[in-house]
Legacy VTK file of the C-alpha trace (Angstrom):
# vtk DataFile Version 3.0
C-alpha trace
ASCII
DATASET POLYDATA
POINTS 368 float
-12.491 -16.793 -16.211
-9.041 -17.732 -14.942
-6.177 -15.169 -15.418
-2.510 -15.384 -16.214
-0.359 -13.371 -14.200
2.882 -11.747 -14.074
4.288 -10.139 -10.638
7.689 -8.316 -11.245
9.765 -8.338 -8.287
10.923 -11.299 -6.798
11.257 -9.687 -3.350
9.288 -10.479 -0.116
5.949 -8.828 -1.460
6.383 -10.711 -4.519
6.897 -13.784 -3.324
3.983 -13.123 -0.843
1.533 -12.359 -4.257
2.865 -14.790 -6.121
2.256 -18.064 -3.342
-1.293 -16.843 -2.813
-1.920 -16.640 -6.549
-0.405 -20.393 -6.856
-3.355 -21.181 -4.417
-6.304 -20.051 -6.065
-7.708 -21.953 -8.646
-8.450 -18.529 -10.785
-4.729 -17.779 -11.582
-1.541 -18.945 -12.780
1.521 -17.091 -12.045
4.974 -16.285 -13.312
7.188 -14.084 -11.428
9.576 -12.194 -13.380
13.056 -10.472 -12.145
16.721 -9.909 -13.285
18.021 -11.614 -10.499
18.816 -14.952 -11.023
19.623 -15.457 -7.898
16.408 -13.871 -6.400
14.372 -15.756 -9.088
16.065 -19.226 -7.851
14.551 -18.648 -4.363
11.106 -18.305 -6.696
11.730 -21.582 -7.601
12.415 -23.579 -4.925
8.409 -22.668 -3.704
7.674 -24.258 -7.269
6.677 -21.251 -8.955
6.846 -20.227 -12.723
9.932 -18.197 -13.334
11.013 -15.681 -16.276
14.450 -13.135 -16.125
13.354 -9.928 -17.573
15.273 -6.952 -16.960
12.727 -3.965 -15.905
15.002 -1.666 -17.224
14.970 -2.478 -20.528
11.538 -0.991 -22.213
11.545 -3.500 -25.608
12.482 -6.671 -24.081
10.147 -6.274 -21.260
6.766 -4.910 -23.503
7.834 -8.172 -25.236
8.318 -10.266 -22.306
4.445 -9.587 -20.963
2.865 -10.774 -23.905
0.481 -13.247 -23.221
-0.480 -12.710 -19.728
-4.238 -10.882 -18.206
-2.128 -9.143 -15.838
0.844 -7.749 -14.919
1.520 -6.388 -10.774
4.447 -4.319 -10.298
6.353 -5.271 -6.800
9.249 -3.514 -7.985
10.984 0.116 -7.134
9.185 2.786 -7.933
11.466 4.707 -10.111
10.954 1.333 -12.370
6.771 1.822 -12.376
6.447 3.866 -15.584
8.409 1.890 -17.361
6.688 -1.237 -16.110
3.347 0.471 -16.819
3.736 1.163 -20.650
4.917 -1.833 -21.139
1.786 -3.495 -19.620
-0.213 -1.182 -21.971
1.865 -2.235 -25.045
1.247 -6.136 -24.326
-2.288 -5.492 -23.639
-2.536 -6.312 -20.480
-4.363 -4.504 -16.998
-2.208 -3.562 -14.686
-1.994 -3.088 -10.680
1.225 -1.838 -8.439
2.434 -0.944 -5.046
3.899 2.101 -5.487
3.229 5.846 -2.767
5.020 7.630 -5.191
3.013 10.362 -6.512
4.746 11.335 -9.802
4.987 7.478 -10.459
1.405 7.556 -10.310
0.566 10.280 -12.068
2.558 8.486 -15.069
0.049 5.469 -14.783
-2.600 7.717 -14.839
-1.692 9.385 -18.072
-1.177 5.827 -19.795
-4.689 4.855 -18.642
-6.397 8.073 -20.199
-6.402 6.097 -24.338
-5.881 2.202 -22.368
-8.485 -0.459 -23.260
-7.179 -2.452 -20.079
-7.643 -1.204 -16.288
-4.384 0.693 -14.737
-4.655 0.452 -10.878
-1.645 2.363 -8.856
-1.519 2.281 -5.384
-2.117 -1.103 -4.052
-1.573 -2.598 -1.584
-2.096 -1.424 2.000
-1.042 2.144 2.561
-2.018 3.735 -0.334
-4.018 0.636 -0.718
-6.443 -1.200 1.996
-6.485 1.932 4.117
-8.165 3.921 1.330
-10.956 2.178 0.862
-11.447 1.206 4.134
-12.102 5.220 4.577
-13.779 5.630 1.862
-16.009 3.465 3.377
-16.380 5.451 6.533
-16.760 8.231 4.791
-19.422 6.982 2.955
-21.507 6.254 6.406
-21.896 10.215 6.978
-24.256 12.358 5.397
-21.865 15.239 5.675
-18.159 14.314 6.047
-16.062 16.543 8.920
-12.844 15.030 8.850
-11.287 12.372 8.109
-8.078 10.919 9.300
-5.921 7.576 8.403
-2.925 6.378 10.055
-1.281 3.094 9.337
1.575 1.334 11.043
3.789 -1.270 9.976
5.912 -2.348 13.439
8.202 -5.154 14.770
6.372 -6.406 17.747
9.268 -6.737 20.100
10.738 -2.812 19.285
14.616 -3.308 20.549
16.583 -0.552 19.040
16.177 3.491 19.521
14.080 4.122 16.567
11.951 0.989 17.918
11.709 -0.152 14.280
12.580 -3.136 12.207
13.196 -2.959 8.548
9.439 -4.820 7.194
9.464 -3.276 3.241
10.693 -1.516 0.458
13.673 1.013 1.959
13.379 3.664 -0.680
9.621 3.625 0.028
9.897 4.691 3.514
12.426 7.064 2.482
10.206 8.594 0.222
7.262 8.582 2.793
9.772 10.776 5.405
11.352 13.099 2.927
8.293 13.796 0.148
5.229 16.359 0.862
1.898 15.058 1.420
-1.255 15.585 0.234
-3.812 16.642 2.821
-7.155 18.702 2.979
-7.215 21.705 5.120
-10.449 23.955 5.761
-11.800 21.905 2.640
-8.382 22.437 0.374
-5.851 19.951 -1.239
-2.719 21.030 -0.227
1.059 19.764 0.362
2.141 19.629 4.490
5.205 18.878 5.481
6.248 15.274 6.507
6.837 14.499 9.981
4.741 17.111 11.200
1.201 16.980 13.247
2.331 14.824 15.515
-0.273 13.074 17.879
-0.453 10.408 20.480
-3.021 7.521 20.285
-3.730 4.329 22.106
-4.647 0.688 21.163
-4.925 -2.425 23.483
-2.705 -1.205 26.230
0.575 -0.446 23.647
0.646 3.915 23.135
1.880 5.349 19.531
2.896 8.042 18.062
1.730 9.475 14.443
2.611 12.194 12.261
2.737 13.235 8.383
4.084 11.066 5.845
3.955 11.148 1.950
2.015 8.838 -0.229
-0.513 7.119 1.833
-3.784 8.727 1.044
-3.878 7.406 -2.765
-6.391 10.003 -4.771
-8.793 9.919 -1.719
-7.908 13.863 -1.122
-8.936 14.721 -4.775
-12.318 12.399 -4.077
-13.010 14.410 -1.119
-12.038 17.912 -2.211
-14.979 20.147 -1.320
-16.922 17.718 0.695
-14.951 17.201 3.591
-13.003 19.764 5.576
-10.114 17.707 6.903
-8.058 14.493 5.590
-4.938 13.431 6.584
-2.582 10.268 6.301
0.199 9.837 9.190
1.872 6.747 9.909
2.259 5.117 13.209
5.400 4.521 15.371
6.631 3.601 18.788
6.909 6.878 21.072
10.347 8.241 20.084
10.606 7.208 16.396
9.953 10.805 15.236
12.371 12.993 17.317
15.373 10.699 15.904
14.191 10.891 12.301
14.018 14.922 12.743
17.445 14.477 14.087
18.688 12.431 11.304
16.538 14.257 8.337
17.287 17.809 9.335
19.808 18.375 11.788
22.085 16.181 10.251
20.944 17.241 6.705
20.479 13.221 5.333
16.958 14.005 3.699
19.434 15.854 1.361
21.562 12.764 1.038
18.668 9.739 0.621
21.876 7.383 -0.754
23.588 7.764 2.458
20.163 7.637 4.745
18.786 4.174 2.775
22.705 3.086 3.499
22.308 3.620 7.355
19.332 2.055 7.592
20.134 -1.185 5.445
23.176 -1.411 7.974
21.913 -0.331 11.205
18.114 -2.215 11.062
17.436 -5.600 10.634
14.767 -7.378 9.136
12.238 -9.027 11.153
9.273 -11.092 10.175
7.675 -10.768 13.791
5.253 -7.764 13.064
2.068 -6.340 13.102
0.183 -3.759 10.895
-1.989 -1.483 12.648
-5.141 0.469 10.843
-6.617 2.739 12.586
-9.139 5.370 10.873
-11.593 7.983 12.294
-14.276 9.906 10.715
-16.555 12.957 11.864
-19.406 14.604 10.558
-23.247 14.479 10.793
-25.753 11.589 10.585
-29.725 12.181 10.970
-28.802 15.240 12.333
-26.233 14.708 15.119
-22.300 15.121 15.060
-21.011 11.566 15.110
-17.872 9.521 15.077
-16.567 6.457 13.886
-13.178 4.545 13.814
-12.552 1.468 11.825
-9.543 -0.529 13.403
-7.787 -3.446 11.428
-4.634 -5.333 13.587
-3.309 -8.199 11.776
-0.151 -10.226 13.134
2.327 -12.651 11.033
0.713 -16.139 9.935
1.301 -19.712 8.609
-0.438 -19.725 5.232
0.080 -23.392 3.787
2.616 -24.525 5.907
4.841 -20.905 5.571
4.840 -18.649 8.238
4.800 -14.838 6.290
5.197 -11.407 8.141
1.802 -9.231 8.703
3.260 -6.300 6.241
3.952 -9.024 3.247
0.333 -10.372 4.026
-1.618 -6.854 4.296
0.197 -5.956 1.113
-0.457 -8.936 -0.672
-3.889 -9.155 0.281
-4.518 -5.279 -0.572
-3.549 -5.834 -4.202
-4.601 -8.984 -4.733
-8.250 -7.794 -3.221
-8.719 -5.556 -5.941
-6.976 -7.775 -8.747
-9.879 -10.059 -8.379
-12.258 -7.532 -8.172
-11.093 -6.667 -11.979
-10.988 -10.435 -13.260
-15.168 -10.703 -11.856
-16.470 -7.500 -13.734
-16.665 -5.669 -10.333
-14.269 -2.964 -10.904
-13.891 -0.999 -14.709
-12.172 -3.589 -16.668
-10.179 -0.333 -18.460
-9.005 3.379 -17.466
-7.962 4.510 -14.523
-8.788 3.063 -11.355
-9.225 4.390 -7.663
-9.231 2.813 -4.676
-11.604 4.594 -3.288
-14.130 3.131 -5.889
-13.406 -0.179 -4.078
-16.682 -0.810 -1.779
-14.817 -2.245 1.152
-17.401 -5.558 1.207
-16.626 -5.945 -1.668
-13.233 -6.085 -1.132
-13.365 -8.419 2.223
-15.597 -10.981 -0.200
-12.792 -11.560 -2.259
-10.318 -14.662 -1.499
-7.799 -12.399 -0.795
-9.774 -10.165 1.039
-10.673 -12.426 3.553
-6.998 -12.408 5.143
-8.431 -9.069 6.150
-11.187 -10.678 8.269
-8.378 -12.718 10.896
-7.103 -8.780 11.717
-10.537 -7.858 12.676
-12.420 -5.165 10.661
-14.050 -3.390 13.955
-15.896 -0.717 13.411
-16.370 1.088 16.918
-19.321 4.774 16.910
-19.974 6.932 19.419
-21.955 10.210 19.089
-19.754 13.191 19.726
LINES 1 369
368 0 1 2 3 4 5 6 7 8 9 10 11 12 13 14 15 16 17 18 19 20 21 22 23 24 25 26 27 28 29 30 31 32 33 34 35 36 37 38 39 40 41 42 43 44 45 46 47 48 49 50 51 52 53 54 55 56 57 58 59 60 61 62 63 64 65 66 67 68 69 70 71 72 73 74 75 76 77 78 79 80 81 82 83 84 85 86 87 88 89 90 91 92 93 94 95 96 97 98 99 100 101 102 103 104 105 106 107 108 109 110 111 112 113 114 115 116 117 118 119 120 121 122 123 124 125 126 127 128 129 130 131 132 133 134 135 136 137 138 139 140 141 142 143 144 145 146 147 148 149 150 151 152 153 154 155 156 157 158 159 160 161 162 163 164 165 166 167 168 169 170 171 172 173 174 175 176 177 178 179 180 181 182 183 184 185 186 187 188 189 190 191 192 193 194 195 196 197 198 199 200 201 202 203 204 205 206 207 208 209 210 211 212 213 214 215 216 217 218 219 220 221 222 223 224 225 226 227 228 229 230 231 232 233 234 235 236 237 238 239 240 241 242 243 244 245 246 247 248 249 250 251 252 253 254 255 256 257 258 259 260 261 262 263 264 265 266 267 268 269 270 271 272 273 274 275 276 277 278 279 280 281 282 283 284 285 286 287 288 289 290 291 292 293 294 295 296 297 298 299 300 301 302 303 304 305 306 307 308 309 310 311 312 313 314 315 316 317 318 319 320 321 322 323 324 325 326 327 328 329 330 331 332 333 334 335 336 337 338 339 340 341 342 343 344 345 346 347 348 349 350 351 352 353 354 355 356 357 358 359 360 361 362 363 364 365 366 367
């Protein structure tokens, strides 16, 4: 069965959803924004256009009728709204978002829903939660647990050795907001920017520490069975003393206006990326303490004759992966949906999936 889709935002992750919708023969696809001007650049890659302002409850709830699906590539402050209106026009519904309160909202809409409401998309809450889920799921008894995700220019110039690759309130939210962890087998809030570690991957060294958002509801999946989980991105060496500077000393994770300004002014864009995954479980199998990482490393592509950055790709793919999964009878086609109920084969079967494949799933064990 073929589904009609909506994507709101006409940004780069929208128009990254929307073009690899337009090539599958499963979907049709309208993108919908209140920029005209954004929604002209929609149309000059010969996709289906509609202006709805996001803002306004009615005229949206009316604008989705009609369509299977609705994905939500817009802000986050805009994803309840966005939500109920999917539920009014009957139709499932998947987003992006790492905000935790904007989540919790979908979650309450899903409780009474006869569609399926899917937060957290994407890749980080997204991919990288059912990718260790799925290493998780290879222990008998789950130690620990720890994700870290990294979305990075490939040629780092600047002092923060980082390039502008997403949403700006987004990473604003993942420096500033607590995050959910598990500590000697609790769910608790840690601070951001803090446990800071070093780790290596072909010859390049990173840094990683705390930030807000990226474990999904894997924590409350793993309450009580595992003793440690953690999300912390990944950065060139460096990135994290100058964000302590900026955040505390200088008091701008009091003033997020001014901070998003600053960056906006001071980082460009770049499409020349990569996304790093890099997971790593420990526990027990038949008997002995093991470990096992699950790497992913994907790099900007040409996809029909466009050339699209690794973060638009990863993201586009992680949503899309589990959009598909919904439209086959895979996933619950209503309620609330995790990723972590994503089997990650699954999830690399589907035609979005696969874009997964090129960034190498590599699963790498050693006893420990």
């Amino acid at each position: 069965m073929s589904w009609n889709v909506c994507v709101i935002g006409a940004g780069k992750i929208g128009q990254m959803i929307a073009a690899l919708l337009r090539g599958s023969p499963n979907y049709s696809v309208t993108v919908a924004d209140h920029d005209l001007k954004a929604l002209g650049e929609i149309a000059k890659m010969g996709l289906a256009t509609k202006q709805i302002d996001a803002k306004d409850a009615d005229g949206l709830a009316n604008g989705l009728n009609g369509f299977d699906a609705v994905i939500s590539a817009a802000p986050f402050y805009l994803t309840p709204t966005i939500a109920e209106a999917a539920k009014e026009a009957g139709a499932h519904y998947f987003d992006l978002t790492e905000d935790v309160a904007a989540t919790n909202a979908v979650r309450d809409l899903a409780q009474d829903s006869d569609t399926a409401f899917m937060p957290q998309c994407g890749l980080a809450p997204g991919f990288v939660g059912i990718a260790g889920a799925a290493l998780a799921a290879e222990f008998d008894e789950i130690d620990s647990l720890h994700m870290r995700v990294g979305a990075l220019p490939l040629y780092p110039t600047n002092a923060l050795k980082y390039n502008l690759t997403w949403s700006t309130d987004g990473l604003i939210n993942e420096y500033c907001n607590p995050c959910d962890a598990i500590v000697n087998g609790k769910l608790v809030k840690t601070a951001p920017l803090e446990d800071y570690e070093v780790l290596g991957h072909d010859g390049v060294e990173y840094e990683c520490f705390n930030t807000s958002g990226g474990l999904g509801t894997l924590p409350e999946t793993l309450e009580g069975k595992a003793r440690a989980v953690s999300y912390r991105s990944i950065r060139y060496p460096g990135h994290c003393d100058i964000l302590k500077l900026l955040l505390k000393d200088l008091g701008l994770e009091r003033r997020r206006d001014l901070l998003k300004e600053i960056f906006e002014a001071a980082l460009p864009r770049t499409d020349q990326d990569v996304v790093l995954v890099y997971c790593t479980a420990k526990g027990m199998i038949d008997g002995a303490l093991r470990e096992k990482s699950l790497i992913n490393k994907s790099f900007a592509r040409e996809i029909n004759g466009q050339v699209w950055s690794a973060i638009q790709v990863t993201t586009a793919a992680g949503v899309l992966g589990v959009v598909d999964l919904v439209r086959t009878g895979v996933l619950p086609s209503k309620g609330f949906v995790r990723q972590e109920q994503v089997k990650l084969a699954d999830f690399l079967s589907t035609e979005f999936g696969r874009l997964y494949r090129s960034g190498d799933v590599t699963p790498q064990n050693k006893a420990a």
